[in-house]
C-alpha angles and dihedrals in degrees: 000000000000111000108243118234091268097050089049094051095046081055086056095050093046097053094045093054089048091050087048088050083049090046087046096051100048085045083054090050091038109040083173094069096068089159078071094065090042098051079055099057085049091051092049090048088060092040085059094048094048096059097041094052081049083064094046089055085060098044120009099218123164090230091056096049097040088046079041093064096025081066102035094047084050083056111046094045097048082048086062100044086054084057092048091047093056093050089050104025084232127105104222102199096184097053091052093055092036085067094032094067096037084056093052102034085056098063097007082069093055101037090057087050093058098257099121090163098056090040093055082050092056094044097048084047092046092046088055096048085055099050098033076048082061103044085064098053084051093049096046091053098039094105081077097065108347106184094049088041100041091048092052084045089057088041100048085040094057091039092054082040090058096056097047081064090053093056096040092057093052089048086053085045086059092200113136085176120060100153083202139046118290111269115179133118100272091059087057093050091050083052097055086036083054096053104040088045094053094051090045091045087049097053093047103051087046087056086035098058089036090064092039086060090046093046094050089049090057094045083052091052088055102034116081093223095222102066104009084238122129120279139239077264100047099061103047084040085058097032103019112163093327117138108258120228123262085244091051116101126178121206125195116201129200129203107226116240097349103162081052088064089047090043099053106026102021148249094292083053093051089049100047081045086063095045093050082050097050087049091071099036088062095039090057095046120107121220109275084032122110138215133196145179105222099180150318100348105337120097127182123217114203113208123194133192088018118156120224117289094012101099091057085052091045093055090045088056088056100041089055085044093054093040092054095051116109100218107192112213122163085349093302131118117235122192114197142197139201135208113226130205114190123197114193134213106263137203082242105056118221130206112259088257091060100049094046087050098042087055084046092059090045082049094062093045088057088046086058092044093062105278128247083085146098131245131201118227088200098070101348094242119138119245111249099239099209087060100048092052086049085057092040 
């Protein structure tokens, strides 16, 4: 038995209120993921206006027709802010309404004015804007997971695709007037599009956020929470025991008289003392370095491709910065120090342990000599800082 239009299209509403429950759910477990919870408004927008063109199929009312777009066009256009929010992180509400009206006024004029072909024209034609307007969030942001993204950009595409030949085959038909809902076979074969995409689109933003979760446990597992910097982890789990270039250096930075500062001013104060720190470690880092927190108030900062004598300079650079800094704090000013060990890249190439702890063992030379200085692994003496900021 072949299922008759409005069976089809009670299927397709079906399926697309199941996929917004699903959407709900994983935002309720996920109150992150707040594009979940748009995509679901979205999603309940279409239901809506599934059920009430179903209405319309029965009984063409302008009410109906005109309720039908008004929902759709709500729809559509909350679906792609949910894609450009999860290109840019950001809901942009008036961008979503901004689309939404230009979609409606564009069939809902029409439709008003007793022209219900040319409305269902504008209303295929503004549907598609709107999905082929998706697909592009999906594709601009597909480096971040490219099989799940590249798969919803060929969905949403189809699916727009699907609805221009809707529209085509109403403008060959040449009628302005229907005085019913469209019925030819390419809105059968957006029907059967629609319903084969959602269930695809669904399957794939469930995978999608899935990953995304996965992906920002593993970021946390890496991410010392304080600073944002790398952590301890991090490092070993990207270096581990290989052998580190001869143009690798790797610098340790302590931060002078830090339990002084906790003990003074607390524990809010220390912290706020790291973070200031960090500041100017990440500020100072080229693109390929990296930089760490490795615990309490020392940080690393790995250098690649530096020349000789340059990643003393580079720490000495950091060090002024920091010392310069004016840290409030209860309504106080602090001025902190820190205490640098340096170990350079070397003709014999040691394993990333060695070298971090190499520069540990300079830092603490520096930490005897007096600290806010800079010690040298390769022969432990300290860098005359008026000379480096000649050379500077």
């Amino acid at each position: 038995m072949v299922l008759d239009y409005n069976s089809l299209l009670l299927a397709l509403g079906v399926s697309a209120a199941c996929l917004a429950v699903t959407l709900m759910g994983s935002w309720i477990v996920r109150r992150a993921e707040t594009v979940l919870l748009t995509a679901t408004v979205g999603l309940v927008f279409v239901v809506a206006g599934i059920f009430v063109y179903s209405a319309y199929v029965d009984t063409a009312e302008t009410s109906l027709g005109v309720a039908n777009f008004v929902l759709f066009h709500a729809g559509f256009a909350t679906i792609w802010g949910a894609g450009k929010q999860f290109l840019t992180g950001r809901l942009s509400i008036p961008a979503i309404v901004v689309r939404a009206l230009a979609a409606m006024i564009f069939s809902v004029v029409p439709m008003l004015s007793g022209y219900d072909g040319l409305a269902f024209i504008a209303d295929n034609i503004a549907i598609a804007l709107l999905l082929f307007a998706t697909a592009r969030q999906y594709w601009l942001a597909r480096a971040e997971a490219p099989a799940p993204l590249l798969g919803l950009t060929a969905l949403y595409t189809l699916t727009a695709i699907s609805f221009v030949l809707c529209a085509a085959v109403l403008i060959s038909d040449g009628k302005l007037v229907l005085g019913k809902a469209p019925s030819n076979w390419a809105e059968d074969l957006s029907l059967a599009v629609c319903i084969a995409g959602m269930t695809g689109i669904g399957a794939l933003s469930l995978a999608l956020h899935q990953w995304r979760l996965a992906a920002r446990h593993r970021l946390e597992a890496i991410t010392d929470p304080l600073t944002g910097l790398l952590n301890r982890r991090a490092l070993f789990e990207e270096y581990g025991t290989r052998p580190m270039g001869t143009t690798t250096a790797v610098i340790v930075f302590d931060i002078d008289h830090f339990k002084s500062v906790n003990d003074r001013f607390g524990h809010a104060a220390g912290d706020h003392v790291i973070k200031v720190f960090a500041d100017e470690l990440a500020a100072h880092c080229r693109p390929g370095d990296i930089a760490a927190r490795v615990g309490g108030e020392e940080f690393a900062l790995v250098l690649k491709e530096i020349m000789p004598g340059r990643a003393e300079l580079a720490a000495e650079h950091i060090r002024r910065a920091f010392e310069a800094r004016e840290i409030h704090i209860d309504d106080e000013v602090l001025k902190c120090t820190v205490s640098v060990g340096v170990a350079p890249g070397r003709s014999k190439p040691l394993d990333f342990d060695a070298m971090l702890s190499v520069a540990d063992k300079a830092l603490y030379v520096a930490k005897r000599a007096g600290r806010n200085r800079i010690e040298l692994a390769s022969h432990l003496q300290a860098v005359p800082l008026e000379a480096s900021r000649t050379a500077s």
